[in-house]
Structures are given as C-alpha cells and as structure tokens.
C-alpha positions as CSV (number, residue, x, y, z in Angstrom):
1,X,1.1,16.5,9.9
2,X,2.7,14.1,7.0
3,X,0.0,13.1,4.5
4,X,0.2,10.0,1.9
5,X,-0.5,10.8,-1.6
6,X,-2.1,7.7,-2.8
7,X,-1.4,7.6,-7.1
8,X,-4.4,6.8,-8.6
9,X,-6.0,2.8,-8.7
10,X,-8.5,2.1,-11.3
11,X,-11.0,0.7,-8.8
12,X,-9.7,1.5,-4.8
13,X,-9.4,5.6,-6.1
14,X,-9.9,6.6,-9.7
15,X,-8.8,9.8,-9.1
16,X,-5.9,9.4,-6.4
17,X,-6.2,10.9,-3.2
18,X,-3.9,13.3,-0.6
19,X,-5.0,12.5,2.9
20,X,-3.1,13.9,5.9
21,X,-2.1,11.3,8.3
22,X,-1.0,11.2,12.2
23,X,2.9,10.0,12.7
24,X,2.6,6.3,13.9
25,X,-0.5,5.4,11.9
26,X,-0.3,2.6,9.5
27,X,-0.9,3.3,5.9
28,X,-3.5,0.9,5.6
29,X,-5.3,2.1,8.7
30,X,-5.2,5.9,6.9
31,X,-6.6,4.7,3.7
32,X,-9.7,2.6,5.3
33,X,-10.2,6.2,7.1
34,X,-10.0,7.7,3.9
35,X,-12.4,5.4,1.9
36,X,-10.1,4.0,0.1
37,X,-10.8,0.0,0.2
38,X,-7.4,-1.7,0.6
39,X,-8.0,-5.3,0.7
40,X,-6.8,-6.7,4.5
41,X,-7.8,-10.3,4.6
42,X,-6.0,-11.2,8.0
43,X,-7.5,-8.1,9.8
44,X,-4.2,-6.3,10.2
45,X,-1.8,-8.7,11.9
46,X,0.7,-9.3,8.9
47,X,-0.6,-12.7,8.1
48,X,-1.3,-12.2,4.2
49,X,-0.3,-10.3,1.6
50,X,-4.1,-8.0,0.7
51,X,-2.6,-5.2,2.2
52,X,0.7,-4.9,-0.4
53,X,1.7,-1.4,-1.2
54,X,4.4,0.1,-2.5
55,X,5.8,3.2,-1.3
56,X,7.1,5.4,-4.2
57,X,8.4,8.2,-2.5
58,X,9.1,8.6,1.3
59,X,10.0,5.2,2.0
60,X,13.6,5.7,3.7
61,X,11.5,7.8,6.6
62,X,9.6,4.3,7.5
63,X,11.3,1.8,10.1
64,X,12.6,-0.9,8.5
65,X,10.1,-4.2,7.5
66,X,10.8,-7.0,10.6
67,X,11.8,-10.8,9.6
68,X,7.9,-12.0,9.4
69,X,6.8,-8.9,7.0
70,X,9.4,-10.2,4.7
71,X,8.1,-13.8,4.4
72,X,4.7,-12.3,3.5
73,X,6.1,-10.0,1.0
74,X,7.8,-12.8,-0.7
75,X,5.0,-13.9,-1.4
76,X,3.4,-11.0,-2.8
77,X,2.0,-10.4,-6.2
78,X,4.5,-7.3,-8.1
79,X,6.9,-7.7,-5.5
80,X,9.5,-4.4,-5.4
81,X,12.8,-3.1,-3.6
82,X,10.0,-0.8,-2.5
83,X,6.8,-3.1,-1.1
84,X,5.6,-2.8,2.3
85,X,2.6,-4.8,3.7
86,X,0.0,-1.8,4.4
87,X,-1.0,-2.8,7.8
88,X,2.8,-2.3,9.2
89,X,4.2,0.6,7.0
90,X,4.3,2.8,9.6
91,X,3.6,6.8,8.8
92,X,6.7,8.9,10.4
93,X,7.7,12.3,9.8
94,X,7.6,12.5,6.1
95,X,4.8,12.5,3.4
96,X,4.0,9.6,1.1
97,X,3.7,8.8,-2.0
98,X,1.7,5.0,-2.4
99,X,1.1,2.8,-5.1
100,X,-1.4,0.3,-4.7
101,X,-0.9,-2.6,-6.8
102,X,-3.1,-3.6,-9.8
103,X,-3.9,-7.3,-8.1
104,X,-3.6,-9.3,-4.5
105,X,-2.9,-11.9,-4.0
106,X,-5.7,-13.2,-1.2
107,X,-4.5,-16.8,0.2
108,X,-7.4,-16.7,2.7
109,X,-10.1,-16.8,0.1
110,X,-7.6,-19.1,-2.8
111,X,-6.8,-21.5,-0.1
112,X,-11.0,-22.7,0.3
C-alpha cells in the first residue's frame, strides 16, 4: 500500500505526517481522511485552485494533469514544474512525498 509523506505545514500539520493510502485515491481525499485540512473550495471538481500541492517526490508515478487541471494551476499561487491540484493527483503505485503550499489562492471566497 503506497503512503504520502506529507512535509510538514505550519498550520494543516506542524509536525508532517506519513499516512498510507489506497492506489486510485486522490491526495486530497487521503489527507481530509487523515485530518489534515486541505482547503477545497469547489468540493473536489477541479474548479479552483484550494487544493494546490506539490508533489516532491513520486510525481512521475501519477497520470498526467488533463487540459482543464492546467488552467486552474495557472492560476495558482507558487506555481511549480511539480503542482498538482489535490483533488485529481491521483495515488498509484508509488509513495509520496507532498508539499503543501504556504498560501491559496481561494477565488470562491475573493470573488464576493
């Protein structure tokens, strides 16, 4: 069973976390399990960018991001070669090592 090693996040995990994880899970959908807080302002359907991540280590093992996870990444705060959108970084074979980013940008709650 792979497991994500999430590094640690000043407030999401102080301490970092290892958490085992079930091939075709999404990364976001282990880390709620998990207790770890990952913002996800569109509930999941790749329509925002809460759920930005960025996958340090395993990331050649996950299918590659479609055409409209890419237009949300683009517009993601800290944007890297290495971003996924939580909700459809899909967990395969391999562990993980995840980053979550310092800020979100949130354009359900800027936008009102």
């Amino acid at each position: 069973m792979p497991k994500i090693i999430f590094l640690p996040h000043e407030e999401l995990c102080p301490d970092g976390a290892v958490v085992e994880a079930d091939k075709g899970e999404n990364v976001l959908n282990v880390a709620l399990k998990n207790d770890i807080g990952i913002e996800h302002a569109c509930e999941k359907v790749c329509a925002c960018t809460t759920c930005h991540v960025i996958i340090r280590e395993g990331f050649d093992s996950l299918e590659e991001s479609d055409e409209l996870e890419d237009d949300m990444l683009d517009k993601a705060w800290g944007l890297e070669p290495e971003s996924r959108l939580g909700c459809q970084a899909i967990v395969a074979d391999e562990d993980l090592v995840v980053e979550i980013p310092k800020y979100t940008v949130n354009m359900v709650s800027e936008n009102h």
